[in-house]
N, C-alpha and C positions, 0 to 999 in steps of 0.2 A: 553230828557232822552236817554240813550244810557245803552248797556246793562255791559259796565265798570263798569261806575258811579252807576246801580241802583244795581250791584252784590254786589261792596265797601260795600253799606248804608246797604242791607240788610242781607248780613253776618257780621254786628257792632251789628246786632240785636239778645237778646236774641233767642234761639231755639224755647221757648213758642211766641214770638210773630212772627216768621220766617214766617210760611206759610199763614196767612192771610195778610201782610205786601206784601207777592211775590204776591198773587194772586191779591191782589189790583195793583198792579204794572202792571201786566198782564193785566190786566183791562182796566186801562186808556191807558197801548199801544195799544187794539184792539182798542181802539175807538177812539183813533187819525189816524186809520187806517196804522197801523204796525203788522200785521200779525205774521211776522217771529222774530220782536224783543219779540212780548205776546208768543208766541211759546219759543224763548228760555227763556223766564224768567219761565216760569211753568217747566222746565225739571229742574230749581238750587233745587238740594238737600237740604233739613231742615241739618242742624251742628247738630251734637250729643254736647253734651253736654262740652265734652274735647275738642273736635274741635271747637267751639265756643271761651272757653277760650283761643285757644292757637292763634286764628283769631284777638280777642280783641287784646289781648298783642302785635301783631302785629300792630294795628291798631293806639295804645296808647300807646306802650311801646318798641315800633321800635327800641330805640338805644339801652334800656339793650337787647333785644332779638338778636341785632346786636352783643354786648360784647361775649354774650353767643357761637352765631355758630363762632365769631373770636378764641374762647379759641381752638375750637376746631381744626380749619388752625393750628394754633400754634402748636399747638400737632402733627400736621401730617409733619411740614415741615420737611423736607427730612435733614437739617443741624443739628437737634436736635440727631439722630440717637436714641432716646428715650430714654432721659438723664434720671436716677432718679429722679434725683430733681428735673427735669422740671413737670415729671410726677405727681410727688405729688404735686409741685404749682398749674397747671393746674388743678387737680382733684378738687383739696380743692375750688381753683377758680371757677368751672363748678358746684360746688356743690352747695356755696355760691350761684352762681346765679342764677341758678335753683331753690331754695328754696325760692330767693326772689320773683322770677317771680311768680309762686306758689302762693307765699301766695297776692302777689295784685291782681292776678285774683281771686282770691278769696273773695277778699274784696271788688274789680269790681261790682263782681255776687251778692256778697250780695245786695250794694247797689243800684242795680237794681234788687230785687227780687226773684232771679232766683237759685231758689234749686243746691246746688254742693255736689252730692254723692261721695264717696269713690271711686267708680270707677271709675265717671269723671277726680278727681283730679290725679290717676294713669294711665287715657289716656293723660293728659296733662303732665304728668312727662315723659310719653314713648315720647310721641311728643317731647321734649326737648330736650328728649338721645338722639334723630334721628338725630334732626336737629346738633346737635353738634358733632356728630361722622358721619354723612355724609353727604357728597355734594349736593345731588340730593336733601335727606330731608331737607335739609337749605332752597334750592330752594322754595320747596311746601311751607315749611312755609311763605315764604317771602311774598306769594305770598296772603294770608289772607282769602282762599277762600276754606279751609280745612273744607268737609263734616263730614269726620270719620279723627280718631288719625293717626300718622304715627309712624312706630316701624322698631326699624332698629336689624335685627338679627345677624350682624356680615358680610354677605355680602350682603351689600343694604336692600334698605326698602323692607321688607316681601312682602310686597303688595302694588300694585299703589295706593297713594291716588285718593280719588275721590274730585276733589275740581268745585270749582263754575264758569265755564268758557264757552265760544263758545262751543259747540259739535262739534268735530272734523269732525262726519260724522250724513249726514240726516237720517231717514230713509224713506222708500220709501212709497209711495200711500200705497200700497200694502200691504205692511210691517202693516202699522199702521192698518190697514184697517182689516188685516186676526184675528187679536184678537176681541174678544166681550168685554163689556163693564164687563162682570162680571168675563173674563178671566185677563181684565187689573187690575181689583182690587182685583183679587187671586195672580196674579206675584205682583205687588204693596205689598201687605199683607206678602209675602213671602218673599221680599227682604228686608223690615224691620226687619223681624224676624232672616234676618240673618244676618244683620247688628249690633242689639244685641248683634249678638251670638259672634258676630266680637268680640265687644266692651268689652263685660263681658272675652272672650277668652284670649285676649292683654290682661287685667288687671289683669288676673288669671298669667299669665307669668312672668308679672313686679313684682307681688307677691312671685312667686316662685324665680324670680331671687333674690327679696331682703333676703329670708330666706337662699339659700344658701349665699349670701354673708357673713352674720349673724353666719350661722355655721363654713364657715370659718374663720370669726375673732374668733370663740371660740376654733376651734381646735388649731389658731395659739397661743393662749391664754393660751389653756390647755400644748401645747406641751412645753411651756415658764415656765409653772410651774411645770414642771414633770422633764425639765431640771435644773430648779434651786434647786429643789428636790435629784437631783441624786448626785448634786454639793455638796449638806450640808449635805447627808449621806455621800457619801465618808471622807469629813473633819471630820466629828462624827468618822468615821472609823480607820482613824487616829491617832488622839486625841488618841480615843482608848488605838491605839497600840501601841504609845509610853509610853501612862501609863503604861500598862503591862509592857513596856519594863523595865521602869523606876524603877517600883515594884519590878522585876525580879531580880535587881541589888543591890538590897537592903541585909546586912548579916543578 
């Protein structure tokens, strides 16, 4: 076991079975006497919910998730100069895809069990935008080891995702050493709650983006029938006036 292969297997793993899954993991590496590989398997983050599905899809669903961030290269290459039409191809295509990926993780989840709230499935939609409008979030996802969503605000992902990998840096004796046991499970406790707050926050967003989209189509909607409104009073106006005129002429 190596800590590649046992990150793959356990972010394929629903969220509910995540952390007893790791810790067993953890487990049998101290006791083949691997220290630092049971050390990093206890620091992988449990997946939230949307990060899970969007880790699966990855996992099982590698080439549509592949079509999806290609829609979006296509859209950025620099020879399109941001043709209309392409634009609307692409969208309608990004949209299609997205929706399908969508609903089989869904379908994934159910048939393994695994509860998919409303905001799950709006962290896995932002996860999607990300990866398809930007580079970097293509990357994270590719990579199937996403804790929390990723959300791309217009210039780069909001926030580094936090995915399932090597720890960059140790911390020290020292380090580990100056917290108490009941300080680790108040910062533990606190950094779930704000991870939440993360998650419920993103989805509030993807929310708000989708309403105004919504009132945009309506204003364009309204303005479309206020113009064709103005169009067939004037002709009324008309009509009108040539009556009168017509009348006018009469001995």
């Amino acid at each position: 076991m190596d800590l590649e292969s046992a990150s793959q297997e356990l972010y394929g793993l629903a969220p509910s079975a995540f952390t007893a899954a790791r810790d067993a993991k953890a487990s049998e590496a101290r006791k083949a006497g691997r220290p630092e590989l049971a050390s990093s398997l206890k620091k992988l983050r449990k997946p939230s919910v949307g990060a899970w599905l969007a880790n699966l899809l990855v996992l099982e669903q590698s080439r549509d998730v592949e079509h999806l961030i290609d829609l979006g290269v296509e859209l950025r290459a620099p020879k399109h100069n941001l043709e209309g039409e392409l634009i609307r191809r692409v969208s309608k295509e990004k949209g299609d895809a997205a929706s399908e990926l969508v609903r089989v993780a869904r379908s994934k989840a159910s048939r393994m069990g695994e509860p998919v709230s409303a905001a799950a499935v709006q962290e896995l939609e932002a996860t999607l935008e990300a990866a398809f409008a930007d580079p970097k979030a293509a990357e994270a996802l590719r990579g199937g080891r996403l804790t929390s969503g990723l959300h791309y605000s217009g210039l780069g992902i909001a926030a580094q995702p936090h995915t399932g990998s090597f720890p960059r840096t140790k911390a020290s004796t020292s380090d580990r050493s100056s917290m108490s046991r009941a300080d680790q499970v108040a910062a533990q406790r606190d950094l779930e709650r704000a991870n939440d707050e993360v998650e419920q926050a993103d989805a509030d967003v993807v929310k708000a983006r989708r309403a105004v989209a919504v009132a945009a189509n309506e204003l364009k909607r309204l303005k479309s029938a206020e113009a064709l409104a103005v169009r067939r009073s004037k002709e009324a106006h008309d009509r009108a006036s040539a009556a009168k005129k017509k009348l006018s002429k009469r001995p």
